[in-house]
C-alpha positions as CSV (number, residue, x, y, z in Angstrom):
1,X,2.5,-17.4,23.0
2,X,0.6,-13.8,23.5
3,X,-2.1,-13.0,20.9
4,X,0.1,-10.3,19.3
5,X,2.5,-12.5,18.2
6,X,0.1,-14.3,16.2
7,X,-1.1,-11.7,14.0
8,X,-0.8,-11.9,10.4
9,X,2.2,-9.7,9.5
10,X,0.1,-6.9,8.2
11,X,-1.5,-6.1,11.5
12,X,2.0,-6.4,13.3
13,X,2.9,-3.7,10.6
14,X,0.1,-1.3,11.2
15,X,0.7,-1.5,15.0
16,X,4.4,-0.4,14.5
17,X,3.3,2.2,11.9
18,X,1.2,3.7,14.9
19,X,3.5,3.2,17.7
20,X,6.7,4.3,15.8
21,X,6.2,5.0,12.0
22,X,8.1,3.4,9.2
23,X,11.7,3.1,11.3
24,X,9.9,0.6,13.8
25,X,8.3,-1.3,10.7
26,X,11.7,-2.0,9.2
27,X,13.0,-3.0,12.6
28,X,9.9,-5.7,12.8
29,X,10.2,-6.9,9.2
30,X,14.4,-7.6,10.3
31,X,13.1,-9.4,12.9
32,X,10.9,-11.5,10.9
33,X,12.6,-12.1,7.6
34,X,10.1,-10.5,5.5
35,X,11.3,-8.2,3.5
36,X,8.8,-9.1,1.1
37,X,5.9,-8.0,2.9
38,X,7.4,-5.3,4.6
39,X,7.8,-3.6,1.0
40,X,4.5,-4.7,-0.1
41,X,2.8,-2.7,3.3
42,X,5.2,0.3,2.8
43,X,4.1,0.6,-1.0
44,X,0.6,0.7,-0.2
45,X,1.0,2.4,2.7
46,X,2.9,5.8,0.5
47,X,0.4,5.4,-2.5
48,X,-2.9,7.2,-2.2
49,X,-5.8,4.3,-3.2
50,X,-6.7,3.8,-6.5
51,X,-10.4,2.6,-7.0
52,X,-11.1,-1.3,-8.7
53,X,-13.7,-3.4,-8.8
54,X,-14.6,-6.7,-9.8
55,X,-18.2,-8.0,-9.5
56,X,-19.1,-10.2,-6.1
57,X,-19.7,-13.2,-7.8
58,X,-16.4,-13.3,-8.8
59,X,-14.9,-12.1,-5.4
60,X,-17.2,-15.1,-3.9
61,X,-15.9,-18.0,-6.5
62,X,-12.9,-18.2,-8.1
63,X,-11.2,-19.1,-11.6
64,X,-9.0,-22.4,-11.5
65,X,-5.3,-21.8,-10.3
66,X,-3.8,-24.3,-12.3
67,X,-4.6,-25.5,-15.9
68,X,-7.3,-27.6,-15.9
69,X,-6.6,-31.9,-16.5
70,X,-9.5,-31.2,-19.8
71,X,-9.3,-27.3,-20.6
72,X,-12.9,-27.6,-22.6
73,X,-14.8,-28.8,-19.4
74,X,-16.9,-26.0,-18.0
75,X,-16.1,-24.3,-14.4
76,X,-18.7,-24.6,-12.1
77,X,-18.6,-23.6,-8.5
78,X,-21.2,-23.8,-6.1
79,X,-21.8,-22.7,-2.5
80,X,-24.8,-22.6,-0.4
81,X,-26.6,-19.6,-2.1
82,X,-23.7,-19.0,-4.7
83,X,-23.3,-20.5,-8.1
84,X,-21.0,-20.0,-11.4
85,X,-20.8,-21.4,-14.5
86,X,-18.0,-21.1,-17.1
87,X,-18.3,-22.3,-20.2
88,X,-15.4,-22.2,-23.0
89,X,-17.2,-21.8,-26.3
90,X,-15.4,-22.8,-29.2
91,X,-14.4,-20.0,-31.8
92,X,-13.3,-19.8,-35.2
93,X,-9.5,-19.3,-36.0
94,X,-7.6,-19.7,-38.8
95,X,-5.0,-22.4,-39.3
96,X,-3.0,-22.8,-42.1
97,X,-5.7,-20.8,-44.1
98,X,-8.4,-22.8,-43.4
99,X,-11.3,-21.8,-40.7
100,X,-11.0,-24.1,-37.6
101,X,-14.0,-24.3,-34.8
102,X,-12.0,-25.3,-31.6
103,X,-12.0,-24.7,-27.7
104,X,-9.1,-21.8,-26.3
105,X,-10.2,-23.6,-22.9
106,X,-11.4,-22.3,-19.6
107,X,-8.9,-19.3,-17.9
108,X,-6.5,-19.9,-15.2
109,X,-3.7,-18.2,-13.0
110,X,-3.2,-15.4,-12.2
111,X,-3.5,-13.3,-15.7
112,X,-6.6,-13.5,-16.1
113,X,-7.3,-12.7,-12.4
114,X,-5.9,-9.3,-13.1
115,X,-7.1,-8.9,-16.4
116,X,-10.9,-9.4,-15.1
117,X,-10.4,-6.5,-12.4
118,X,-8.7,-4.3,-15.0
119,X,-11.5,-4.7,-17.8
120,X,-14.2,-4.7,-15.3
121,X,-13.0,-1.6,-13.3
122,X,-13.0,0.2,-16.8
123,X,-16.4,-0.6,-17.4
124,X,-17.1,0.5,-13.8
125,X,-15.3,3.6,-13.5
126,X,-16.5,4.6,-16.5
127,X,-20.0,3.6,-16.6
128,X,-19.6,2.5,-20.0
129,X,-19.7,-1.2,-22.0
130,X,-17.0,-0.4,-24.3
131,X,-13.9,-0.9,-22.6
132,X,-10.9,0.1,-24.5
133,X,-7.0,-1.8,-23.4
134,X,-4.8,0.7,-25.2
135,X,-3.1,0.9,-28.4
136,X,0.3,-0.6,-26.9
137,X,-0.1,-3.8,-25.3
138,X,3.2,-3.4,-23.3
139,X,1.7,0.2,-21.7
140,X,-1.1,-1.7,-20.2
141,X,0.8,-4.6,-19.4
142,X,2.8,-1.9,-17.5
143,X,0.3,0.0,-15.8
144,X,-0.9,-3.5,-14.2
145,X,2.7,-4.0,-12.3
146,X,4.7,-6.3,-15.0
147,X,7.3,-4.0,-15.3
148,X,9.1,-6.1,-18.0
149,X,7.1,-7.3,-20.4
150,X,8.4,-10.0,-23.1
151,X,7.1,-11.7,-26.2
152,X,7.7,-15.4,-27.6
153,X,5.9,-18.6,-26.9
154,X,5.7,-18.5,-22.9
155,X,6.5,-14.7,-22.9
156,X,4.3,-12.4,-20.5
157,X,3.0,-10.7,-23.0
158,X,1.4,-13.9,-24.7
159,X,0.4,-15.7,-21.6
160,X,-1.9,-12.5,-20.9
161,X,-2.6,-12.3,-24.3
162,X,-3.8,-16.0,-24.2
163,X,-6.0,-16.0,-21.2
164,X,-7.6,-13.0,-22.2
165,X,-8.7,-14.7,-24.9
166,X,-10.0,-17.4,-23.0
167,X,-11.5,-15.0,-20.8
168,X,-13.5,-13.0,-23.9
169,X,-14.3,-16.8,-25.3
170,X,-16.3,-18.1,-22.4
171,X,-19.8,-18.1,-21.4
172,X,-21.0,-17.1,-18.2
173,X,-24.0,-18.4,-15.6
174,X,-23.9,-17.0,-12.6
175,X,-27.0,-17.8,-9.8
176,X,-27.5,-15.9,-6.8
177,X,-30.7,-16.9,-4.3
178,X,-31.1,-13.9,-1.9
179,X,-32.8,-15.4,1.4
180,X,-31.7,-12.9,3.7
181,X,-33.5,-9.4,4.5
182,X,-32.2,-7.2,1.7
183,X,-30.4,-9.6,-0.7
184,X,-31.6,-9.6,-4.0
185,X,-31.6,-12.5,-5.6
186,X,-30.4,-12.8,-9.1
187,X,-29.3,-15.0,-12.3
188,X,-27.3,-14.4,-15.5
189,X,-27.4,-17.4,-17.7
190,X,-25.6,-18.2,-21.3
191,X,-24.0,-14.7,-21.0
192,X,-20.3,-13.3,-22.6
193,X,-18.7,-10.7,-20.8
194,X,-18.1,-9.3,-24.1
195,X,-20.1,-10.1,-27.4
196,X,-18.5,-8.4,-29.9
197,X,-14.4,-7.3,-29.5
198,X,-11.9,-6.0,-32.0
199,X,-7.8,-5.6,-32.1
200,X,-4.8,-7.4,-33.6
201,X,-5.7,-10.2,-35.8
202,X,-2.4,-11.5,-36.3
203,X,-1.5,-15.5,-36.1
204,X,-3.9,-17.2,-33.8
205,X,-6.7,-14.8,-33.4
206,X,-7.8,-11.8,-31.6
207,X,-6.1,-10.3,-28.4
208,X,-9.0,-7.7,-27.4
209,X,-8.1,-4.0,-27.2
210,X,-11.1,-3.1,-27.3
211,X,-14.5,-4.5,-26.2
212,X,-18.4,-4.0,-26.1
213,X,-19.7,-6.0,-22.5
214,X,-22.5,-7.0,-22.8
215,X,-25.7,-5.7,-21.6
216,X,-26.6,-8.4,-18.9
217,X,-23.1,-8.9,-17.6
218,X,-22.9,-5.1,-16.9
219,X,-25.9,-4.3,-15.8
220,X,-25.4,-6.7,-12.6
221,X,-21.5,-5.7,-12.8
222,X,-22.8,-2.0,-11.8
223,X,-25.4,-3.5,-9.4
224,X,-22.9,-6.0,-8.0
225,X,-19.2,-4.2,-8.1
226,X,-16.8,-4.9,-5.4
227,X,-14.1,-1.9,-4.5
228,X,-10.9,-3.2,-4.2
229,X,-7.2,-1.2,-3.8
230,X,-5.9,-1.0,-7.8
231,X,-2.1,-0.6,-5.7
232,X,-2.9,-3.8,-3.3
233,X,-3.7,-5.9,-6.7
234,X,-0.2,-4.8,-8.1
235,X,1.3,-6.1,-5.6
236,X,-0.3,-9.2,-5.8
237,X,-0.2,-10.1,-9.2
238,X,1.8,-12.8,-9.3
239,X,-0.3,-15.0,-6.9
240,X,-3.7,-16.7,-7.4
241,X,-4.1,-17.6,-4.0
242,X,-3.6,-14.2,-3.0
243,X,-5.3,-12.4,-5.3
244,X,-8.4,-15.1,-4.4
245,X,-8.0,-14.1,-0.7
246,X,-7.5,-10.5,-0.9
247,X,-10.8,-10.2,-3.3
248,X,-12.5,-12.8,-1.1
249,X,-12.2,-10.6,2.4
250,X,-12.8,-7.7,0.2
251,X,-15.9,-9.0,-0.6
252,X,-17.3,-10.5,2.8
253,X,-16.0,-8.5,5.3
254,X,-17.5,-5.5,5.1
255,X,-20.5,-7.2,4.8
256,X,-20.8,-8.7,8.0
257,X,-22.6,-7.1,10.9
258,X,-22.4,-9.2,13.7
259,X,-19.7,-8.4,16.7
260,X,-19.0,-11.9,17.0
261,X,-18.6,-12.1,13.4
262,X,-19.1,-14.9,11.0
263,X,-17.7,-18.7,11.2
264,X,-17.5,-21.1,8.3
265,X,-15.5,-24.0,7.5
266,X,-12.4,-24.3,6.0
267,X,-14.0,-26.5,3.4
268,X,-16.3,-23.5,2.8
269,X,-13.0,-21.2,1.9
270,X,-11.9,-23.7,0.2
271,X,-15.1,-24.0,-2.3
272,X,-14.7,-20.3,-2.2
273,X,-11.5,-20.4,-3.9
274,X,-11.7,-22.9,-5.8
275,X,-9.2,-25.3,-4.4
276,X,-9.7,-29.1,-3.8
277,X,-6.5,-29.5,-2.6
278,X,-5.7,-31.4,0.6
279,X,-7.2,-29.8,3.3
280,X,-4.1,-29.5,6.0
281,X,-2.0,-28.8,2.8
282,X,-4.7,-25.9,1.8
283,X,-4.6,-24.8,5.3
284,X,-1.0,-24.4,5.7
285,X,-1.3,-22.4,2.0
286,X,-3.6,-19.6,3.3
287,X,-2.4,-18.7,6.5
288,X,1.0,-18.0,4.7
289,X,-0.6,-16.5,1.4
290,X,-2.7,-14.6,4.5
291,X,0.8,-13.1,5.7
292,X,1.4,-11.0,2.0
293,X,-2.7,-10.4,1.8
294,X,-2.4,-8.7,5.5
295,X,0.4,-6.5,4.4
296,X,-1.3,-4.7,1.6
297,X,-5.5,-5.1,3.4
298,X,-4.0,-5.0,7.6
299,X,-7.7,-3.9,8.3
300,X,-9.0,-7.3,7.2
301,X,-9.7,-8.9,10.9
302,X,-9.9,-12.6,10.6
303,X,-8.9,-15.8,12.7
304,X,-7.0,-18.5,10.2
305,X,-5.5,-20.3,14.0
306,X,-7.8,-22.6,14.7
307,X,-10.5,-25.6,13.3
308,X,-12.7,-23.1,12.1
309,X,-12.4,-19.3,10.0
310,X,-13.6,-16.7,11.9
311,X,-14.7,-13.4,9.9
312,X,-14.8,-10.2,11.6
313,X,-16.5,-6.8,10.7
314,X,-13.7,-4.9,8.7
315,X,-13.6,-1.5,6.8
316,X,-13.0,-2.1,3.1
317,X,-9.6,-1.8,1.3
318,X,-10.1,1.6,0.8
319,X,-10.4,2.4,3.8
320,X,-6.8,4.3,4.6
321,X,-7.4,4.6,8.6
322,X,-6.2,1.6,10.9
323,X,-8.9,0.8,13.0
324,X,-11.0,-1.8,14.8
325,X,-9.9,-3.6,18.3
326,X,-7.4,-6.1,16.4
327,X,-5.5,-3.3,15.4
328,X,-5.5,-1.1,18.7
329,X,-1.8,-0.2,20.2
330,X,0.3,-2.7,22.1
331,X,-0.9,-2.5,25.5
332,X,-3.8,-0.4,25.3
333,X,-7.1,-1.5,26.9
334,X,-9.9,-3.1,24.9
335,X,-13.0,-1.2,24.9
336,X,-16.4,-2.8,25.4
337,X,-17.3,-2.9,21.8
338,X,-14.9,-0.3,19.3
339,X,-17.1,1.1,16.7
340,X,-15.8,0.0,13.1
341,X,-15.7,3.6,11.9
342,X,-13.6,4.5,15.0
343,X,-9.8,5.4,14.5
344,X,-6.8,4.0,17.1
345,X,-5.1,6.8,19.1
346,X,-1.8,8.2,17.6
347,X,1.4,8.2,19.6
348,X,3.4,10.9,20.2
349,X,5.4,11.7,16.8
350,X,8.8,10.7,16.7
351,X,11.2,12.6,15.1
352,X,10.8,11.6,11.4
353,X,6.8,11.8,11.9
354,X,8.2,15.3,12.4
355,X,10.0,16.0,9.1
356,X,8.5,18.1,6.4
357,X,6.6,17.3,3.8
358,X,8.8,18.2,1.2
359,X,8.4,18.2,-3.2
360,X,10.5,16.4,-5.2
361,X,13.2,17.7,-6.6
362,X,12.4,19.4,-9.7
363,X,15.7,20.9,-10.6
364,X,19.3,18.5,-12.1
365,X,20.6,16.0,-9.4
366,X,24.1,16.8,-10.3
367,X,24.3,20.6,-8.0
368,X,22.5,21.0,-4.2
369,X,23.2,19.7,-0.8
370,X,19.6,17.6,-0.9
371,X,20.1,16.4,-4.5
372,X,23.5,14.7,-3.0
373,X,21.3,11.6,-1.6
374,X,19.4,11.1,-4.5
375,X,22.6,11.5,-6.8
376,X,24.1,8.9,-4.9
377,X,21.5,6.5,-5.3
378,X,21.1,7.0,-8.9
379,X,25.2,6.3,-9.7
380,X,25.5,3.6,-7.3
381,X,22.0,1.5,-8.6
382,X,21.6,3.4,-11.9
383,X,24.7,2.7,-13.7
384,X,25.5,3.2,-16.2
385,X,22.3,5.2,-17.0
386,X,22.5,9.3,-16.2
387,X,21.0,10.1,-13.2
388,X,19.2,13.2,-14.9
389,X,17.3,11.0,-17.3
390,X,16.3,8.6,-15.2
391,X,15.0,11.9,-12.6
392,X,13.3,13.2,-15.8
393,X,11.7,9.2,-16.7
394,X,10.5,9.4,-12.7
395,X,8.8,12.6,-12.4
396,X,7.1,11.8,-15.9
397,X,6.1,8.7,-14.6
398,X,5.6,7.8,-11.0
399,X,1.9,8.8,-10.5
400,X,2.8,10.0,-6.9
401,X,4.7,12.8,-8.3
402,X,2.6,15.3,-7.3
403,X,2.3,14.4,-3.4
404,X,4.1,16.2,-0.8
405,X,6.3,13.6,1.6
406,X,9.0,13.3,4.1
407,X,12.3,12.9,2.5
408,X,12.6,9.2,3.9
409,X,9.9,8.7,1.7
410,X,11.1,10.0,-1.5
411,X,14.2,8.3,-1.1
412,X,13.2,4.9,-1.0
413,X,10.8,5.6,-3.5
414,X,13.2,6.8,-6.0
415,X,16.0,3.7,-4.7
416,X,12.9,1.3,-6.3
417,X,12.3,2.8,-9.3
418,X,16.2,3.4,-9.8
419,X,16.6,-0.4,-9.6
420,X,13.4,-1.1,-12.0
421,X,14.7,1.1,-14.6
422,X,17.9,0.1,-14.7
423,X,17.2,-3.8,-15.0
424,X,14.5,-2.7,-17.7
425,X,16.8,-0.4,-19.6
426,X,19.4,-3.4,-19.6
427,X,16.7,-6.0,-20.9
428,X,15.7,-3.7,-23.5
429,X,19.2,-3.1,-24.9
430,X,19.8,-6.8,-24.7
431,X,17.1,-7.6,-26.8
């Protein structure tokens, strides 16, 4: 078996990107079965990089994936210089009219994964503590991926509500010993990412709209803020493991400086995120969550094949160019040492690298030889929705709309949010 072949998807991807653009990617993913990843690297491919963070204590240690045996019991992690403590407080609620002082319990999953790199990418972006969610909970439910967004007991909308909550509710310690030559060592101790929060008071308690951090936790959060891809984290919303990975190489790749880059154990990754399971088992679990990470960070360079993880210098996620030697063409030569700034040579362009850049169409879909491919897409998927109102619902919406691209481009494009808004027109009216 060659080393190519061996790749994690993701890098397979950005080699056929480079040696003949998106038709030869669709050709590899048909070969592979993985559609899934395929449309996950072509999304974030298309989309220009939207900035998140979340802070490196975080990226380093991770929330529980599953719900805890004993919810109440603090979280602590702890790895060589690295350690975090989270502690559930209880809070007051009322039940049945009467004040009640009980545990929500620790957070877990994946909502509260997103929700952290959502409220602390506010806080980031806008160099502010108060952090406000929106007035509609379904909008920002939205503009984090879930597309449909429903309410009742194990609803989306509650289940983010509910570990949001928990999230808001806990107490944080977080320990960092520097020892190496410009670390700086640090510790936060008996500290709420948020002291004081406000928003619906209905049933239960509060689901946070809006929230003051407090001073401690942002201070370091501004010190200490990870960038991440806002578009990669969409796509891997669903999945803990993933979202641990992705935030994981995020976080320590970029860091490292040596060529031969860093080894640790695969207990180490484990610890890292937060995973006791059995170690073959948790093996076997990352190198195929590594397949969906690759296709949305394909720059992240690291060895899951043998005994041992090996971590190579990588650009971060934001980083649009391929580069680095484990992404150079098939069949090119290695160079001695490839400077980690340096971009892979382009080959020639085939004929749709050659297609205009083209806007999209601004006019109705039902007149014009061009508007005749996107008309048929939109009565064939959009049914029985008309195609001019769900054109109108995409050019108001699709936060590319602005951006000149081939007409390949807009037309898959516009086939996915076709489908989307059909299936959540038809959920809606069935409610």
């Amino acid at each position: 078996m060659n080393g190519d072949s061996i790749k994690p998807i993701g890098h397979q991807y950005a080699l056929a990107m480079l040696d003949g653009g998106e038709a030869r990617v669709r050709s590899l993913a048909r070969e592979a079965g993985t559609q899934i990843t395929m449309d996950a690297f072509l999304r974030v491919h298309d989309e220009e990089p939207v900035p998140a963070f979340l802070h490196s204590a975080l990226c380093a240690m991770s929330l529980p994936t599953k719900r805890p045996k004993d919810e109440t019991q603090p979280i602590l992690r702890e790895d060589g210089k690295y350690a975090l403590a989270i502690n559930p407080r209880p809070v007051l609620q009322t039940v049945d009219g009467k004040p009640v002082l009980r545990s929500l319990g620790v957070p877990y999953g994946a909502y509260p994964r997103v929700a952290l790199i959502y409220l602390l990418s506010q806080a980031v972006t806008k160099r502010s503590r108060d952090v406000y969610l929106g007035r509609n909970f379904t909008e920002w439910m939205r503009r984090l991926g879930y597309q449909t967004v429903s309410y009742g007991p194990r609803g989306t909308a509650n289940r983010m509500r509910e570990q949001v909550d928990r999230l808001l509710a806990c107490e944080w310690q977080i320990r960092w010993d520097g020892t190496d030559a410009g670390d700086n060592a640090f510790a936060v101790r008996d500290v709420k990412i948020s002291n004081e929060y406000a928003g619906s008071l209905e049933k239960n308690g509060a689901f946070a709209r809006e929230i003051r951090m407090s001073e401690g936790f942002y201070a370091h959060l501004i010190d200490h803020a990870v960038p991440l891809n806002e578009v990669a984290i969409r796509e891997l919303k669903g999945t803990p493991t993933a979202l641990d990975l992705y935030t994981y190489l995020a976080y320590r790749l970029p860091r490292i400086v040596s060529d031969k880059g860093q080894t640790i154990s695969w207990d180490q990754l484990a610890r890292h995120l937060g995973n006791d399971a059995d170690s073959k088992r948790f093996r076997q679990t990352v190198r195929e969550t590594m397949q969906l990470v690759s296709a949305v960070y394909p720059n992240a360079n690291v060895d899951l094949s043998g005994r041992k993880v090996v971590l190579h210098p990588s650009p971060a996620p934001l980083e649009r160019k391929l580069v680095g030697a484990h992404l150079r063409l098939l069949g090119a030569p290695v160079a001695e040492k490839a400077p980690r700034s340096s971009v892979l040579p382009k080959p020639a362009k085939t004929d749709e690298e050659e297609a205009p850049l083209l806007a999209f169409p601004s006019g109705s879909m039902s007149f014009g030889d061009r508007e005749a491919a996107f008309r048929k897409i939109g009565l064939e998927k959009g049914h029985p929705w008309a195609v001019d109102q769900m054109a109108d619902a995409f050019r108001a919406g699709f936060p590319g709309i602005a951006r000149r691209r081939k007409e390949t481009e807009w037309l898959r494009v516009w086939d996915a949010f076709v489908v989307s808004y059909a299936r959540r027109r038809s959920n809606t009216e069935g409610e």
